[in-house]
C-alpha positions in Angstrom: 6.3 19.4 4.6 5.8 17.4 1.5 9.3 17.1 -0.7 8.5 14.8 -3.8 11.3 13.1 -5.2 12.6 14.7 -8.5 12.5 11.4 -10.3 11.2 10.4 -13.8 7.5 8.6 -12.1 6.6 7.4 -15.8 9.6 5.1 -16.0 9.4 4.2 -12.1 5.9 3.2 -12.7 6.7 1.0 -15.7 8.7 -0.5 -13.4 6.6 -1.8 -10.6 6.4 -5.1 -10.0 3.7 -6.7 -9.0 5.2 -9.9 -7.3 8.3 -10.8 -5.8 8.9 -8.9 -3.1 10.5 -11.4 -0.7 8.0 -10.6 2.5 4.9 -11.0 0.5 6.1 -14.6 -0.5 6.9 -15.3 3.1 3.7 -14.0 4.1 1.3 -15.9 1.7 4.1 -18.8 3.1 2.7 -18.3 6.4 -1.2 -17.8 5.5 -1.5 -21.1 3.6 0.7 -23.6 6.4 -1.8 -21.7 8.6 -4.8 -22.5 6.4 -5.9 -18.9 6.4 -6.0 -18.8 2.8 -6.3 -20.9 -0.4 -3.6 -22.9 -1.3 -3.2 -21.8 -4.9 -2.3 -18.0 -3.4 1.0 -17.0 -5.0 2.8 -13.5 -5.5 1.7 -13.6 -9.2 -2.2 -13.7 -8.7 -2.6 -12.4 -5.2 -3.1 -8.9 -6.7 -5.8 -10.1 -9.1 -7.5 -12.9 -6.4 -8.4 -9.4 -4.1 -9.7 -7.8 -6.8 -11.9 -10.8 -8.0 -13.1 -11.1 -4.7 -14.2 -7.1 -4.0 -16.0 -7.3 -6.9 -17.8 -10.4 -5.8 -18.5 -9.0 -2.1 -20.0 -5.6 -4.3 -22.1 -8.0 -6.1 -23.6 -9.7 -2.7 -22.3 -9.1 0.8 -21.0 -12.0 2.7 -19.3 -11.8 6.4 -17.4 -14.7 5.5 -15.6 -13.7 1.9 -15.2 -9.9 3.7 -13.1 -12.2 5.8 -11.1 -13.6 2.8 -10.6 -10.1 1.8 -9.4 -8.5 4.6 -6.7 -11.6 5.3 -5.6 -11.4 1.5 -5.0 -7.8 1.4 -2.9 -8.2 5.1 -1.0 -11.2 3.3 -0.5 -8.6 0.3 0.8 -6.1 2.7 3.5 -8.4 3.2 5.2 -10.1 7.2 6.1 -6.2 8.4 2.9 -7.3 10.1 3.3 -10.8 10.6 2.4 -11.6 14.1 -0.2 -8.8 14.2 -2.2 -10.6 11.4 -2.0 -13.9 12.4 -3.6 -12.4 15.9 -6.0 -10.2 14.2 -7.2 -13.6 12.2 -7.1 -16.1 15.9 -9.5 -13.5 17.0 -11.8 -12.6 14.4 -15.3 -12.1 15.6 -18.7 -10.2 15.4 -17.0 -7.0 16.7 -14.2 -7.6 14.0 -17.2 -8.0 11.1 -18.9 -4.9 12.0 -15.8 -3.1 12.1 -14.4 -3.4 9.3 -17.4 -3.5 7.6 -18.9 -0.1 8.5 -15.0 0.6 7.5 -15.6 -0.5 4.1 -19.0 1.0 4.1 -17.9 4.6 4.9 -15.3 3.8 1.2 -17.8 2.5 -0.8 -20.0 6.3 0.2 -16.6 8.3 -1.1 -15.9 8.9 2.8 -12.2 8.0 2.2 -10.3 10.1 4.9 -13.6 9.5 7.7 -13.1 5.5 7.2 -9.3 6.1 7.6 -9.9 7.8 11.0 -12.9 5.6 12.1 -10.5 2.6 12.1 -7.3 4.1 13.3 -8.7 6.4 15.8 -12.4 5.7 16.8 -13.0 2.0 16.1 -9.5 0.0 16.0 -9.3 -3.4 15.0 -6.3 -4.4 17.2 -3.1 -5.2 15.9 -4.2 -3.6 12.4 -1.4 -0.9 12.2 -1.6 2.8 11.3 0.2 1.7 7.9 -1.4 -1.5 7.1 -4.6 0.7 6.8 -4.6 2.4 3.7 -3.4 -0.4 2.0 -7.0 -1.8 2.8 -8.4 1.6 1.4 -6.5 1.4 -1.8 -7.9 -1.9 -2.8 -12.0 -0.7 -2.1 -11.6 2.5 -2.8 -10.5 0.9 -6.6 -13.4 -1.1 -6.4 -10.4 -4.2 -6.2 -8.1 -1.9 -8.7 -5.2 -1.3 -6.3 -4.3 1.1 -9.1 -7.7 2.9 -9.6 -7.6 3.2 -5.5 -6.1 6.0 -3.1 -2.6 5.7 -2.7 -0.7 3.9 0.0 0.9 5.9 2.6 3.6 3.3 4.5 6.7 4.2 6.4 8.5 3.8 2.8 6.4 6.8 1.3 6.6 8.6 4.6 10.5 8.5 4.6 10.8 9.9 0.7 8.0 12.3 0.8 8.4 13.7 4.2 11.8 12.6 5.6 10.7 10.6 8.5 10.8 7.5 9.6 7.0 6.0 10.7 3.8 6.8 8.8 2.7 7.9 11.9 3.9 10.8 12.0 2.0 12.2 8.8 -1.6 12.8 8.4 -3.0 10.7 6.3 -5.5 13.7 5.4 -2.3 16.3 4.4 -0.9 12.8 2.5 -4.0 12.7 0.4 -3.8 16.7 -0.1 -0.3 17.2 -1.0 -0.1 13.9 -3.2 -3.2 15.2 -4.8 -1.6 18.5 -5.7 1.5 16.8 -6.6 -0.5 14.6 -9.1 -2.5 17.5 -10.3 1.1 20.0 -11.3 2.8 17.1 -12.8 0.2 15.8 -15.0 0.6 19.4 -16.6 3.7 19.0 -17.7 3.9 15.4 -18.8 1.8 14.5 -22.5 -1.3 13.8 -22.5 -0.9 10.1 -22.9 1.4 9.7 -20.0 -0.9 11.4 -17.0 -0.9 9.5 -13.7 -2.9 9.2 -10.9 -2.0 9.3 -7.6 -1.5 5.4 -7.0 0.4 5.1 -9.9 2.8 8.0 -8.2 3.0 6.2 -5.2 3.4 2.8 -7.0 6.9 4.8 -8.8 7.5 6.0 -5.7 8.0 2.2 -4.2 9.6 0.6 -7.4 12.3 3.6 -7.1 12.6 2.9 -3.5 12.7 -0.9 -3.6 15.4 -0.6 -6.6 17.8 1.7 -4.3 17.3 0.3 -1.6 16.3 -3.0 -1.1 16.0 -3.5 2.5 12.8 -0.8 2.2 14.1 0.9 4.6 14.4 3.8 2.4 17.1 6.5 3.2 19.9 4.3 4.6 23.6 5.1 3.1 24.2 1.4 2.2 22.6 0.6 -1.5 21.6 -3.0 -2.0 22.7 -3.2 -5.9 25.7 -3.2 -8.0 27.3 -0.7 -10.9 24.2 1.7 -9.8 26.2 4.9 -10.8 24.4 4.4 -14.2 20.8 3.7 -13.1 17.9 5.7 -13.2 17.7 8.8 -10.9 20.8 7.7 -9.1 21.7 11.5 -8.1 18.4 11.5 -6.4 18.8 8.4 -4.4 22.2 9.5 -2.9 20.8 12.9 -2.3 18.2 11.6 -0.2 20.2 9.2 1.7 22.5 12.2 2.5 19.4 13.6 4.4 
């Protein structure tokens, strides 16, 4: 059952940060001594370079920049998946291309939830994991606007939504229902200049999460900052790690 946290998402959003997230860096770190990706990648204009390049592969599809995509947005996703992606990338083929492709393609037709199941369930690029997924649906499903896409459901979000520790054990479908019903009763009481979507909800979600709790490992007793008694939604964060 979904439990939002009662936190102020406005100022949680405000306070996502695009860049410096210590795994991303490593990750891009990786990538480029591996020559999987360009060597001007950094934490600051990954965000934008995936977004550039969706709207280019919208413009004209190309096997070869879907490639660049799809190894950006698994640097992006940061080296939780380290070793899966540098295999994933070693063995990139034909199979991989169609794939992810028709994965893309089933986005790009509003089939959101179907391309969700078609690669996790039906059609499994191996070593692409059950979270690393929707990260790639945010980014086409925003046309390369990680904030105009679908929300990312990770184990982060599934420990402070749903009190458990893997995304695997939520339904990406109920994710996408309750968030979207979560989104829908909040915007009716915030003003009418200050109405969110549902990746900017999960976006405050992760910047109250990664300000706690620093490891990411959200819902451990041991927070990672100093003096935090008078932070934002502190009596929230101690009474979810008390869960």
């Amino acid at each position: 059952m979904a439990d939002f946290p009662k936190i102020d998402y406005q100022y949680w959003f405000n306070n996502y940060s695009w860049e410096g997230f210590s795994s991303m860096r490593g990750m891009i770190s990786t990538m480029i001594n591996k020559q999987y990706i360009e060597l001007d990648i950094t934490e600051l204009n990954i965000t934008e370079n995936i977004g550039n390049k969706i709207k280019k592969y919208n413009h004209k599809q190309n096997d070869d920049l879907l490639f660049e995509i799809f190894k950006l947005i698994q640097t992006w996703g940061g080296k939780s998946a380290g070793r899966h992606t540098l295999n994933i990338v070693e063995n990139w083929n034909d199979c991989s291309v169609y794939k992810y492709k028709t994965f893309v393609e089933k986005i790009k037709n509003n089939e959101v939830e179907e391309s969700f199941d078609y690669l996790v369930k039906r059609e499994k690029i191996k070593g692409l994991s059950y979270s690393f997924v929707p990260k790639h649906i945010c980014f086409w499903s925003g046309n390369g606007n990680r904030i105009e896409g679908f929300p990312i459901l990770d184990d982060v979000i599934a420990n402070l939504v749903y009190n458990t520790n893997s995304a695997r054990n939520v339904s990406y479908e109920k994710f996408i229902e309750d968030i979207s019903n979560f989104t829908m009763e909040l915007n009716k009481v915030l003003g009418k200049n200050q109405q969110l979507n549902m990746a900017k909800i999960e976006m405050a979600l992760f910047a109250f999460s990664g300000f706690y709790w620093k490891t990411r490992k959200t819902g451990t007793k041991d927070f990672k900052i100093n003096d935090i008694e008078n932070h934002k939604d502190f009596e929230e964060a101690i009474r979810i790690s008390s869960r």
